[in-house]
N, CA, C and O atoms as a Maestro MAE file, in Angstrom:
{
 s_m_m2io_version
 :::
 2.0.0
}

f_m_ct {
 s_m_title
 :::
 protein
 m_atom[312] {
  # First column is atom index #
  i_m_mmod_type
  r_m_x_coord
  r_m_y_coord
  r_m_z_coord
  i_m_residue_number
  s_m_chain_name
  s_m_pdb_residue_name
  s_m_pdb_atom_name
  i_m_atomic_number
  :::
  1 25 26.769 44.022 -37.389 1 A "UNK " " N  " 7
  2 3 27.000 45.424 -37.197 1 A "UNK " " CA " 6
  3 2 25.664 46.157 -37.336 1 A "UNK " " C  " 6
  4 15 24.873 45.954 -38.257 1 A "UNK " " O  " 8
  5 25 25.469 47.109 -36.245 2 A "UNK " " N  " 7
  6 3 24.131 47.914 -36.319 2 A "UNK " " CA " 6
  7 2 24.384 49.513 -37.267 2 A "UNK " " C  " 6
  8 15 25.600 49.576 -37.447 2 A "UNK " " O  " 8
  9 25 24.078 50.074 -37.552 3 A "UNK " " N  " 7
  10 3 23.712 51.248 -38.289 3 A "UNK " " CA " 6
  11 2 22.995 52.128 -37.447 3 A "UNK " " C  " 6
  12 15 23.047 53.308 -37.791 3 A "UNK " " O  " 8
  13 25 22.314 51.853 -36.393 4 A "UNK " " N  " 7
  14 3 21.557 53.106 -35.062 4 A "UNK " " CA " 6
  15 2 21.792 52.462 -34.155 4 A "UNK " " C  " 6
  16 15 21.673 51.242 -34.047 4 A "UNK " " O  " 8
  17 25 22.224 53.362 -33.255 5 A "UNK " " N  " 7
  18 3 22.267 53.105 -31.925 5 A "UNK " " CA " 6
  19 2 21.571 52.320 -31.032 5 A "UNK " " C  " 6
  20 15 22.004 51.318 -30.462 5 A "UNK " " O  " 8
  21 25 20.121 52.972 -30.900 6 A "UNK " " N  " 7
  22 3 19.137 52.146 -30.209 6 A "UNK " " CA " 6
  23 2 19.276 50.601 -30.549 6 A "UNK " " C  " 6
  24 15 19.313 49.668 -29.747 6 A "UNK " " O  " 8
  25 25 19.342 50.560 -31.924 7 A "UNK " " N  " 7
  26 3 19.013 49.072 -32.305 7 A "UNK " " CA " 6
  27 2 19.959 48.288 -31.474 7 A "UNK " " C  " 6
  28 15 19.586 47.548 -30.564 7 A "UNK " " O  " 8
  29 25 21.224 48.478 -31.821 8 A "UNK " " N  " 7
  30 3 22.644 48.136 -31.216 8 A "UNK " " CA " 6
  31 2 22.052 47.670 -29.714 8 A "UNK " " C  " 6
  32 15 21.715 46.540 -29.360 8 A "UNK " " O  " 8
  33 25 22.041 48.921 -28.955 9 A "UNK " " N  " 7
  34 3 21.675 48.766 -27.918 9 A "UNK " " CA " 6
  35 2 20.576 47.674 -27.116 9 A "UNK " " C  " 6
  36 15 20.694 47.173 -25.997 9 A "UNK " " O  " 8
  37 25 19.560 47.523 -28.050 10 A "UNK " " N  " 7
  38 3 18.630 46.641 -27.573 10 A "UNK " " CA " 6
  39 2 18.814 45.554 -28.151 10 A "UNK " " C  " 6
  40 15 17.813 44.842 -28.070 10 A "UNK " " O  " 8
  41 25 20.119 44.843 -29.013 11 A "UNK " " N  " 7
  42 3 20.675 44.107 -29.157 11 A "UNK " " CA " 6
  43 2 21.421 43.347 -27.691 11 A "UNK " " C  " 6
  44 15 21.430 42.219 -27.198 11 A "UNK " " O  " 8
  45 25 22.000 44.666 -27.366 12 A "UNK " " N  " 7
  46 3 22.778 44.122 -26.130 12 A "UNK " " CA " 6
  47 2 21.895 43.861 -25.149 12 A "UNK " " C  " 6
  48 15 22.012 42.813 -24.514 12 A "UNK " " O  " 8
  49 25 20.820 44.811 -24.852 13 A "UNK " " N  " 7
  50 3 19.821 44.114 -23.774 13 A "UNK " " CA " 6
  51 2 19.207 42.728 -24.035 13 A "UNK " " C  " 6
  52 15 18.848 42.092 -23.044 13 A "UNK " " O  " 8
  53 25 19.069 42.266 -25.073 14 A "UNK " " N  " 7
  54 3 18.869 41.091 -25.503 14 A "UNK " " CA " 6
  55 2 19.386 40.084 -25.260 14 A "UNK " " C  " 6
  56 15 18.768 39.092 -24.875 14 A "UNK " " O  " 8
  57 25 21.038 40.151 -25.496 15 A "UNK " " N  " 7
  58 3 21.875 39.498 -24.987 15 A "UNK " " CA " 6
  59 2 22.540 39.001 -26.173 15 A "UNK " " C  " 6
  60 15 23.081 37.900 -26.268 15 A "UNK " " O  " 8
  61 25 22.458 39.918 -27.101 16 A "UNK " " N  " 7
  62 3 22.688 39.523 -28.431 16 A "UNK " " CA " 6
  63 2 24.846 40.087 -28.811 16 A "UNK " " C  " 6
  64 15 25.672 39.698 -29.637 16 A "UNK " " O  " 8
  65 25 24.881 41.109 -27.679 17 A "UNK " " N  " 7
  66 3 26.452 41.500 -28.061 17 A "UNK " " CA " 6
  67 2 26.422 42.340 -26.891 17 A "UNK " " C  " 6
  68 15 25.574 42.424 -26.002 17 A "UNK " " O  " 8
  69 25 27.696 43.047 -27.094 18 A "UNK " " N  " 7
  70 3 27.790 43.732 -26.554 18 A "UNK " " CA " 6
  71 2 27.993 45.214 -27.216 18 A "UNK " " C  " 6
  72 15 28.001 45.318 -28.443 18 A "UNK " " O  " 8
  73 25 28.157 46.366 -26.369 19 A "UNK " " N  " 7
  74 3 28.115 47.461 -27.145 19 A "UNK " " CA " 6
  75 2 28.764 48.645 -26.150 19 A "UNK " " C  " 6
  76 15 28.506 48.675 -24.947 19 A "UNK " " O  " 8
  77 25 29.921 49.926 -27.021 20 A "UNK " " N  " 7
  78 3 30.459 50.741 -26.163 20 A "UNK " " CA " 6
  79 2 29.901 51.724 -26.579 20 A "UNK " " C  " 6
  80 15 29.756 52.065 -27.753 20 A "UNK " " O  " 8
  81 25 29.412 52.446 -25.251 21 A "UNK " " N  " 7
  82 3 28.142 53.655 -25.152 21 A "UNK " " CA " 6
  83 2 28.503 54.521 -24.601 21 A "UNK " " C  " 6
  84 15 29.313 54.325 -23.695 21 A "UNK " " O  " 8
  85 25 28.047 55.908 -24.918 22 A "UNK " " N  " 7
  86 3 28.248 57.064 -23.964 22 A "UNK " " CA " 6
  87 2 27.361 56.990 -22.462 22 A "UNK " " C  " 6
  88 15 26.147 56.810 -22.560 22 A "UNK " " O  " 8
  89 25 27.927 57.120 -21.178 23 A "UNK " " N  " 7
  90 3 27.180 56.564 -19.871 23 A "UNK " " CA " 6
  91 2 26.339 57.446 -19.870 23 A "UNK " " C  " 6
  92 15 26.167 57.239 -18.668 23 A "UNK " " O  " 8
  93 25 25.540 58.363 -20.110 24 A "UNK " " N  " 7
  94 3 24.499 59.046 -20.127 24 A "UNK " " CA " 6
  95 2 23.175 57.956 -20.110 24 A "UNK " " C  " 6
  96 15 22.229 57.735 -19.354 24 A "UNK " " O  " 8
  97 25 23.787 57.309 -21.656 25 A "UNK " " N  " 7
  98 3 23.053 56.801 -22.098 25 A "UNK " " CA " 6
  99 2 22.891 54.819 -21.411 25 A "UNK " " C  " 6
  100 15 22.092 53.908 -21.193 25 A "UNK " " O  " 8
  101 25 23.796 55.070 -21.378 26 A "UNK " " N  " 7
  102 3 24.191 53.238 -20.536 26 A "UNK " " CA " 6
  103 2 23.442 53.393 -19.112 26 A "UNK " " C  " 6
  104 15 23.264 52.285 -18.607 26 A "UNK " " O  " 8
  105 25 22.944 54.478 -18.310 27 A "UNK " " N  " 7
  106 3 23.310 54.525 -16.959 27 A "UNK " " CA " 6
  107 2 21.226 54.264 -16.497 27 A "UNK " " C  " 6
  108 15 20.920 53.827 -15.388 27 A "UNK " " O  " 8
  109 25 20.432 54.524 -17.262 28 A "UNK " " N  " 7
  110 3 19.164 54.071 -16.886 28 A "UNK " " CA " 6
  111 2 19.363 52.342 -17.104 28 A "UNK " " C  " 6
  112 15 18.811 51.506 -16.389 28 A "UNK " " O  " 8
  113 25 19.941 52.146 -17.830 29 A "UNK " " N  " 7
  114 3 19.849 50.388 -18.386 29 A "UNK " " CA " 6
  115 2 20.786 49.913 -17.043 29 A "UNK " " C  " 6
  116 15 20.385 49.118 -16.192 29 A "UNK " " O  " 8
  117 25 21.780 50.404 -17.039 30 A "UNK " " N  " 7
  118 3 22.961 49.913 -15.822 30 A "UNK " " CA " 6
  119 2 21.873 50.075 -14.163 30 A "UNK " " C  " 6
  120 15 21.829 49.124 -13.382 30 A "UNK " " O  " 8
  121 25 21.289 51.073 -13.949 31 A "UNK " " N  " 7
  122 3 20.117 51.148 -12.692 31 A "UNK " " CA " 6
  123 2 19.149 49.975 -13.197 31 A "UNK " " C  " 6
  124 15 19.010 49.088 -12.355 31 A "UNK " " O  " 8
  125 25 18.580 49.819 -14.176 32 A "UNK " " N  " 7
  126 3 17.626 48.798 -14.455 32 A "UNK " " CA " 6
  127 2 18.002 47.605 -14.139 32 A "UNK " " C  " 6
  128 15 17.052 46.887 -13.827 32 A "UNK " " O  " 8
  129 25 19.505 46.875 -14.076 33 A "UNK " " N  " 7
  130 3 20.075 45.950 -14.407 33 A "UNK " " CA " 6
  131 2 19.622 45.238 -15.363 33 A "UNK " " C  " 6
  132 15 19.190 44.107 -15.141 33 A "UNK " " O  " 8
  133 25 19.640 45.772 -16.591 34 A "UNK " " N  " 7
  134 3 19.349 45.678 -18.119 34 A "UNK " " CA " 6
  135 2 20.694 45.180 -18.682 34 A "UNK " " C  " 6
  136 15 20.771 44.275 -19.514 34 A "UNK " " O  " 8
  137 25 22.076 46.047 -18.003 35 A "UNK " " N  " 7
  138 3 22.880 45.621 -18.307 35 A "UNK " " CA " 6
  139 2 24.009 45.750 -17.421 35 A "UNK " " C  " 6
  140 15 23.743 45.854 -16.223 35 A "UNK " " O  " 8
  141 25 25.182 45.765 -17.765 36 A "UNK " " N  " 7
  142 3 26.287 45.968 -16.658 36 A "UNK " " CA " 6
  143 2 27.547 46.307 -17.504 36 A "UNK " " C  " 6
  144 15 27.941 45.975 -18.622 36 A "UNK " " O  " 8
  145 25 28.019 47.106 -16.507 37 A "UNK " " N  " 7
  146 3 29.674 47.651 -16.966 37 A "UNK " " CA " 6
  147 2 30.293 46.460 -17.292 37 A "UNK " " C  " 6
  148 15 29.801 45.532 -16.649 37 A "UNK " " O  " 8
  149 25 31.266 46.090 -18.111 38 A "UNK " " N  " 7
  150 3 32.133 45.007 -18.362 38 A "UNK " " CA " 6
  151 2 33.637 45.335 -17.996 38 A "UNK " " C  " 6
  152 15 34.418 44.479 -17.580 38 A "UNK " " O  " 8
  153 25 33.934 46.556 -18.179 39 A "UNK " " N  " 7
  154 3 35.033 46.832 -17.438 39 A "UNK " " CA " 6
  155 2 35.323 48.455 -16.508 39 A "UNK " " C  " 6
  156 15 34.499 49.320 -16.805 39 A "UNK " " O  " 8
  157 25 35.994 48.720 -15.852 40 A "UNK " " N  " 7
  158 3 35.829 49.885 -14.835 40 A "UNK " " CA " 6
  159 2 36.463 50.888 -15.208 40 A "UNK " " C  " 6
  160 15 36.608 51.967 -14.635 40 A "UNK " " O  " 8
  161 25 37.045 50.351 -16.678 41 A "UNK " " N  " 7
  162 3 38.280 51.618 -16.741 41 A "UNK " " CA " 6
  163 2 37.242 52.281 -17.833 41 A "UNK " " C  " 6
  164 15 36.360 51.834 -18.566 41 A "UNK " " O  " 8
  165 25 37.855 53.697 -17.536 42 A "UNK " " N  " 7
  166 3 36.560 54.655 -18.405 42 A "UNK " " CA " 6
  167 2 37.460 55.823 -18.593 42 A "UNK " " C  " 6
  168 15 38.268 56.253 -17.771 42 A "UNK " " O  " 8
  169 25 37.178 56.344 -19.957 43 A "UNK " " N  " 7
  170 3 38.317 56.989 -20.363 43 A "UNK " " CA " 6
  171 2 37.681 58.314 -20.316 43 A "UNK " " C  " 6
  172 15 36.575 58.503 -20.824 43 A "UNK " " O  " 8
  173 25 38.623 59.614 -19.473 44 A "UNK " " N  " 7
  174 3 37.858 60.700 -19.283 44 A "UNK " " CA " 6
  175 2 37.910 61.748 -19.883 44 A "UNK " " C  " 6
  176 15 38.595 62.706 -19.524 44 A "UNK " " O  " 8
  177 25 36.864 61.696 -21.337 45 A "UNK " " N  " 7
  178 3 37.447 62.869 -22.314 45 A "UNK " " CA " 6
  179 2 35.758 63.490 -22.555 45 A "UNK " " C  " 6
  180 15 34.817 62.807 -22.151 45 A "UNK " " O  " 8
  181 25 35.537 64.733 -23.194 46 A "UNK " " N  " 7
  182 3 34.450 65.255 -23.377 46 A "UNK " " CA " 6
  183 2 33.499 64.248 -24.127 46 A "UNK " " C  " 6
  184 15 32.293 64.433 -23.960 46 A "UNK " " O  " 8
  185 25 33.920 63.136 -24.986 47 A "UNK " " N  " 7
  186 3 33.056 62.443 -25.429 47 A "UNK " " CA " 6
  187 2 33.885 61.364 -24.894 47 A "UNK " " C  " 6
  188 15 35.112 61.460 -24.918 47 A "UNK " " O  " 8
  189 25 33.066 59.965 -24.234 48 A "UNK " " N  " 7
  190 3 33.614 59.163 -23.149 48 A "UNK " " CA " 6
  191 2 32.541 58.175 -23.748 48 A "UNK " " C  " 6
  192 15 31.419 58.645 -23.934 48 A "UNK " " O  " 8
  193 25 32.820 56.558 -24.142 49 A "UNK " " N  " 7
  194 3 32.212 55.505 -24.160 49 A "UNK " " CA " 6
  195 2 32.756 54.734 -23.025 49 A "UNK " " C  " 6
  196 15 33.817 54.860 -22.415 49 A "UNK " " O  " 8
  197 25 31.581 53.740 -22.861 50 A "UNK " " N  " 7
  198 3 31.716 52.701 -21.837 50 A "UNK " " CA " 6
  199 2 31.136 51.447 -22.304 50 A "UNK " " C  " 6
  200 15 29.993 51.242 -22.713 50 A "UNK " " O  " 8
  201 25 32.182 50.589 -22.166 51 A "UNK " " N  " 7
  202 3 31.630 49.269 -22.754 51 A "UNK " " CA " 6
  203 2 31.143 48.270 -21.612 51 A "UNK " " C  " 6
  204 15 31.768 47.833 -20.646 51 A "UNK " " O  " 8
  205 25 29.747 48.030 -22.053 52 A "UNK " " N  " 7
  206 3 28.384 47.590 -21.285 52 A "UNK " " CA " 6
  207 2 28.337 46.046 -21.987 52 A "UNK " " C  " 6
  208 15 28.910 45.772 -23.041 52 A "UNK " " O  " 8
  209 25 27.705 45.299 -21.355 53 A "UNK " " N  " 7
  210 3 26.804 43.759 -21.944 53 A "UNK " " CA " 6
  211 2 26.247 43.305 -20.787 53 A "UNK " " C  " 6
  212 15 26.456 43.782 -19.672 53 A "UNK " " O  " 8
  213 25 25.469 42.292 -21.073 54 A "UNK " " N  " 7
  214 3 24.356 41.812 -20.538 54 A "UNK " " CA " 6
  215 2 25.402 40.719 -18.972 54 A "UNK " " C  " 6
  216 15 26.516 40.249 -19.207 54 A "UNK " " O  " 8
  217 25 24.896 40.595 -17.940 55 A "UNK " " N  " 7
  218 3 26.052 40.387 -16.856 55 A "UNK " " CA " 6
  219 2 26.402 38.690 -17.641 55 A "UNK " " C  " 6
  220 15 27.507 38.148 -17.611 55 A "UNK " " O  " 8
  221 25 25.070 38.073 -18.338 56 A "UNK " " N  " 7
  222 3 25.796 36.652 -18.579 56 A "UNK " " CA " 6
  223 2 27.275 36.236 -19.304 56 A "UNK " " C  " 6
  224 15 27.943 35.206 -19.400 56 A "UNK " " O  " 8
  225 25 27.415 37.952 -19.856 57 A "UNK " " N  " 7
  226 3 29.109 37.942 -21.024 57 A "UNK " " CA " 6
  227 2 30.127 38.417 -20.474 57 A "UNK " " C  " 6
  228 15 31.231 38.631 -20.974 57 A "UNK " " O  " 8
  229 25 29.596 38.670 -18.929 58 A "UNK " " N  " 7
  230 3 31.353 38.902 -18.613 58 A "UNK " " CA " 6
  231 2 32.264 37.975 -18.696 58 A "UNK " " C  " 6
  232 15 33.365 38.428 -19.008 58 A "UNK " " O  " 8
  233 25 32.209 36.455 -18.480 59 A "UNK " " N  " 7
  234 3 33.267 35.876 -18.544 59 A "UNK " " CA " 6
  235 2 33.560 35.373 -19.622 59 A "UNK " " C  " 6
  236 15 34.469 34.550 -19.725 59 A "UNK " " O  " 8
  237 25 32.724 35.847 -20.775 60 A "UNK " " N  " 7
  238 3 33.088 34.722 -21.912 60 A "UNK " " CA " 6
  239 2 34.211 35.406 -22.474 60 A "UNK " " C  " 6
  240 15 34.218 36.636 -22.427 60 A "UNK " " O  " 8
  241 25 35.383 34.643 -23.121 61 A "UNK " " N  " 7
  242 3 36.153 34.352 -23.563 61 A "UNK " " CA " 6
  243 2 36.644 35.616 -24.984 61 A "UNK " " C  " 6
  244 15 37.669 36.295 -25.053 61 A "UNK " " O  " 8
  245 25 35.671 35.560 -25.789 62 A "UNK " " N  " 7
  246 3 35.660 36.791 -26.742 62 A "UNK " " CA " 6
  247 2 35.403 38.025 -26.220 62 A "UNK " " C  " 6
  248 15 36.151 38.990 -26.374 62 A "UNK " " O  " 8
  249 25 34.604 38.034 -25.743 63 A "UNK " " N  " 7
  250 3 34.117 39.432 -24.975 63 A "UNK " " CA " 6
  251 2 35.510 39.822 -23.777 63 A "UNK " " C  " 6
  252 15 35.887 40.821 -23.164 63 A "UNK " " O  " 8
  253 25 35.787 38.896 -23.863 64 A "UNK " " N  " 7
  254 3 37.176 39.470 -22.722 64 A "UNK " " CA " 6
  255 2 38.199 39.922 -23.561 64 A "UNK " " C  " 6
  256 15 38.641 41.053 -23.357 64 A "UNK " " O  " 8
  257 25 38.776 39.060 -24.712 65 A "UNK " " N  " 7
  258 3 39.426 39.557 -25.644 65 A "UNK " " CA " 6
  259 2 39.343 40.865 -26.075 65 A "UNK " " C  " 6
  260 15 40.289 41.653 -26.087 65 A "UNK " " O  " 8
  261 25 37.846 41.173 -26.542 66 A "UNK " " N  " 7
  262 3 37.595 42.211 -26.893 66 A "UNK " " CA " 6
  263 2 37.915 43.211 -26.086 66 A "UNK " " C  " 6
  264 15 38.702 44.146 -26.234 66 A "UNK " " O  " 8
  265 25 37.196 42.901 -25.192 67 A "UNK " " N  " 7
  266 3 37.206 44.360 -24.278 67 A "UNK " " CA " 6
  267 2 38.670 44.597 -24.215 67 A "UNK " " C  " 6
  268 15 38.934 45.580 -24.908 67 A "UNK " " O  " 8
  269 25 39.796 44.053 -23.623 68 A "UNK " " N  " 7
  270 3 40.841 44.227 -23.620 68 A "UNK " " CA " 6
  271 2 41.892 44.823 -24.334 68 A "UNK " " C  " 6
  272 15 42.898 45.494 -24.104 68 A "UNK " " O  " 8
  273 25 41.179 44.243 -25.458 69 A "UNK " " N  " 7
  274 3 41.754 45.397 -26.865 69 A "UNK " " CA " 6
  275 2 41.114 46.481 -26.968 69 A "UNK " " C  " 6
  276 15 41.830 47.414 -27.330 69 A "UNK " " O  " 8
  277 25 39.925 46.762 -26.774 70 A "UNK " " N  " 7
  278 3 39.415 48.112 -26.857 70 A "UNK " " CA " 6
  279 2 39.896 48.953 -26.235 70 A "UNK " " C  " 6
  280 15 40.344 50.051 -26.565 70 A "UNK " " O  " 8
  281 25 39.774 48.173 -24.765 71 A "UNK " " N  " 7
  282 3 40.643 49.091 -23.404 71 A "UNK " " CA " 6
  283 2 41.820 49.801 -23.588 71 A "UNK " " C  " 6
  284 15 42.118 50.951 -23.266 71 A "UNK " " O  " 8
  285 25 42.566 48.757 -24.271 72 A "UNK " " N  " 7
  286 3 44.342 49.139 -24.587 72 A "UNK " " CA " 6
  287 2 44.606 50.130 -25.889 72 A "UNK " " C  " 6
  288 15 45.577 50.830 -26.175 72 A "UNK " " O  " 8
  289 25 43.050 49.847 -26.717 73 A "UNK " " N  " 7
  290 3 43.328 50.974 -27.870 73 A "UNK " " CA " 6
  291 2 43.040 52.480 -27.611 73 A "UNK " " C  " 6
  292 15 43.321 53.595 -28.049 73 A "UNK " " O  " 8
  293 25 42.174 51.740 -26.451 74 A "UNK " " N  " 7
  294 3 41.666 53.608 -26.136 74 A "UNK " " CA " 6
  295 2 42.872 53.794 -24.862 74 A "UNK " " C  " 6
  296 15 42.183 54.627 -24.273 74 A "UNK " " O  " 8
  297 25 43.600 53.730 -24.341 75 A "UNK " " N  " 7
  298 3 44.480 53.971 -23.397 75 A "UNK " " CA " 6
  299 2 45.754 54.058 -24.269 75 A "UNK " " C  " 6
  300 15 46.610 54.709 -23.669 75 A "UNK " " O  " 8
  301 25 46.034 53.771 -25.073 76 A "UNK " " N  " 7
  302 3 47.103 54.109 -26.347 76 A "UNK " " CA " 6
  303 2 46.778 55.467 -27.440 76 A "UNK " " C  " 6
  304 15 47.514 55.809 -28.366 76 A "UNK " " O  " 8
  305 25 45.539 56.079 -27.065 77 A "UNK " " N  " 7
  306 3 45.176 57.025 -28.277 77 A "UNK " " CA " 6
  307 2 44.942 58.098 -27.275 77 A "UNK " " C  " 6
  308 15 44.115 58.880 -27.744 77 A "UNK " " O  " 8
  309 25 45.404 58.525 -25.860 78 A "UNK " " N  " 7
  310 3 45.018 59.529 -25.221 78 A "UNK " " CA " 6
  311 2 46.192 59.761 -25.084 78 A "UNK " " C  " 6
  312 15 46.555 60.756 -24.457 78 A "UNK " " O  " 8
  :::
 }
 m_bond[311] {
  # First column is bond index #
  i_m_from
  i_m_to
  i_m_order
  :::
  1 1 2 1
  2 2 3 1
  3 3 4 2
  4 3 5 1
  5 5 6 1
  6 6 7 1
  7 7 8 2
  8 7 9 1
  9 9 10 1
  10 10 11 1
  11 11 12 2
  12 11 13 1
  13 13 14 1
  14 14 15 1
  15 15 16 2
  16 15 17 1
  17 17 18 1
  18 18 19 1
  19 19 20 2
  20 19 21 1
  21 21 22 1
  22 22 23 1
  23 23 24 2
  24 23 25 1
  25 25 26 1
  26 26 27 1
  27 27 28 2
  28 27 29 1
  29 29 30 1
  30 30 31 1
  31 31 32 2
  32 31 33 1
  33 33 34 1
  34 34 35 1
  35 35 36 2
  36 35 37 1
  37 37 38 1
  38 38 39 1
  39 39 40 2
  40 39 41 1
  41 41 42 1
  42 42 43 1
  43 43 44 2
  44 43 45 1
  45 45 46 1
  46 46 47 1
  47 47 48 2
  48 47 49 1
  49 49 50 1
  50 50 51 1
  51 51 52 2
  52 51 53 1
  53 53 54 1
  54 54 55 1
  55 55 56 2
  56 55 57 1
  57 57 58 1
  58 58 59 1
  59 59 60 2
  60 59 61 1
  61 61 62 1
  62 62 63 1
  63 63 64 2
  64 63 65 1
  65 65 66 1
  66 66 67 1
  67 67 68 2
  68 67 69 1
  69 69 70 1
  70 70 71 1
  71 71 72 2
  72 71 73 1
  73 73 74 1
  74 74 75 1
  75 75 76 2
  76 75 77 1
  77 77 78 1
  78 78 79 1
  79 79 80 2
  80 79 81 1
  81 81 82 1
  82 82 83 1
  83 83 84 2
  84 83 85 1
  85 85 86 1
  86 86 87 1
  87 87 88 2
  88 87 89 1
  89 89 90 1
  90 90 91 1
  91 91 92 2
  92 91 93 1
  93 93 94 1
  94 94 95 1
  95 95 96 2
  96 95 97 1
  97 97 98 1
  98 98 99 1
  99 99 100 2
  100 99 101 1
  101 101 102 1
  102 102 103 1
  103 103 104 2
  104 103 105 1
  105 105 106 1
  106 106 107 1
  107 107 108 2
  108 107 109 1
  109 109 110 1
  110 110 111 1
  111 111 112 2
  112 111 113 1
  113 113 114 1
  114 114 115 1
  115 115 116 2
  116 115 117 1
  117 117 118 1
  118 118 119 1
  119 119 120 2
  120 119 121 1
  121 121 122 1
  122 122 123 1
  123 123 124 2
  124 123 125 1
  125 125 126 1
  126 126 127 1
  127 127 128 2
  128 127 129 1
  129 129 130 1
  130 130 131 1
  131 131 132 2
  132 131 133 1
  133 133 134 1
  134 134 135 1
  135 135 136 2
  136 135 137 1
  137 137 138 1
  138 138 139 1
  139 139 140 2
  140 139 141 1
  141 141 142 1
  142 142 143 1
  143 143 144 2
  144 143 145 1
  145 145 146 1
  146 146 147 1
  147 147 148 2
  148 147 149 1
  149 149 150 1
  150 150 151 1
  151 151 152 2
  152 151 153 1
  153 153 154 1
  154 154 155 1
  155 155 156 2
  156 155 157 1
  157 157 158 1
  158 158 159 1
  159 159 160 2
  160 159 161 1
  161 161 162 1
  162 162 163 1
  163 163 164 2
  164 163 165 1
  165 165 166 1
  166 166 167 1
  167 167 168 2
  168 167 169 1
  169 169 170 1
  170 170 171 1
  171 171 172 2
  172 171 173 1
  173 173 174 1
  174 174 175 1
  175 175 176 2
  176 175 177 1
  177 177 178 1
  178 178 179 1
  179 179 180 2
  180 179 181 1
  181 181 182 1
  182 182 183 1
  183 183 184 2
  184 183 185 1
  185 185 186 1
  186 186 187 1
  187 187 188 2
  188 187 189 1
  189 189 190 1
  190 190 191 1
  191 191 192 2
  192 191 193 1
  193 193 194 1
  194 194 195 1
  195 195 196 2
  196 195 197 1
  197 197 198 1
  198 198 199 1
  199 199 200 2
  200 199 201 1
  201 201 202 1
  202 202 203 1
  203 203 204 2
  204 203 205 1
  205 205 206 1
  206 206 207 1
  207 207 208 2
  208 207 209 1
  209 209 210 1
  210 210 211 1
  211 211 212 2
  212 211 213 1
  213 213 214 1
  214 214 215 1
  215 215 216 2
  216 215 217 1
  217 217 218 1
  218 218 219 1
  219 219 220 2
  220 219 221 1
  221 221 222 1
  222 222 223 1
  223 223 224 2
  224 223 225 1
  225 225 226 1
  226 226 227 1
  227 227 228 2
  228 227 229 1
  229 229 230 1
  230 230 231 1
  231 231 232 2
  232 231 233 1
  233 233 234 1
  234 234 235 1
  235 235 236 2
  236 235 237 1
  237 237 238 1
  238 238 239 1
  239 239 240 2
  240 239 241 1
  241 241 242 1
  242 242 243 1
  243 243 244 2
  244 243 245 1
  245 245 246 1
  246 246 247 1
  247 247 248 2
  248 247 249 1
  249 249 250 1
  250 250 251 1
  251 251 252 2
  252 251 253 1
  253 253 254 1
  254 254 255 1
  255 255 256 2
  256 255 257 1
  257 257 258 1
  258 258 259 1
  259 259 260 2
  260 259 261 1
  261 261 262 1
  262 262 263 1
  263 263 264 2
  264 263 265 1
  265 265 266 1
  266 266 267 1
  267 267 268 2
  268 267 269 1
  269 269 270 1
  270 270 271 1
  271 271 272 2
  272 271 273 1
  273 273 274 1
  274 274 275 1
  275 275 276 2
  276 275 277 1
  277 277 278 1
  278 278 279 1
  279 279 280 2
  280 279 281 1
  281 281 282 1
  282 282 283 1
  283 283 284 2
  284 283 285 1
  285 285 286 1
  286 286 287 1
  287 287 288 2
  288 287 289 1
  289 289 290 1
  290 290 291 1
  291 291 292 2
  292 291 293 1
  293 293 294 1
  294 294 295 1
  295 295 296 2
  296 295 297 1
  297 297 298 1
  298 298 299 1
  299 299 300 2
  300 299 301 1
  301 301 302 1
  302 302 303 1
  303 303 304 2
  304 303 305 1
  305 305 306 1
  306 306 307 1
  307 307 308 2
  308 307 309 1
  309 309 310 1
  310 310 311 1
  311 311 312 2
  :::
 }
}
C-alpha cells in the first residue's frame, strides 16, 4: 500500500500493481503508453477514478478479480 499518489502511480508504471486514478491524471501516461485502461466502464460522477495497469496485467488472473469487484462496488454505490 502507497501513502502518495505519485509513488503509487510510478509503481504501476513499473509494473509493480495496479492503481485507480482520476483520468486527468491517468490520461498523459495512457497517450504515453505508460499504461492502459484495464477496464471501459468509468463511473460518471464529479470525482471519477479509472482503473489503469501496465498492458502486461490485463489478463492476469488477480487483477481481473480485482477489477471486477471494484467495478461492481462502484456500480452498487451510485
Amino acid at each position: 500500500m502507497f501513502l502518495n499518489v505519485a509513488v503509487a502511480t510510478q509503481a504501476a508504471v513499473d509494473g509493480l500493481g495496479i492503481i485507480p486514478m482520476y483520468r486527468p491524471l491517468a490520461d498523459p501516461l495512457l497517450q504515453e503508453g505508460k499504461l492502459i485502461v484495464a477496464n471501459d466502464y468509468m463511473a460518471l460522477k464529479e470525482e471519477s477514478y479509472y482503473f489503469v495497469c501496465p498492458e502486461t496485467y490485463r489478463d492476469d488472473q488477480a487483477i481481473s478479480r480485482f477489477r471486477d469487484w471494484i467495478v461492481n462496488e462502484s456500480k452498487n454505490s451510485q
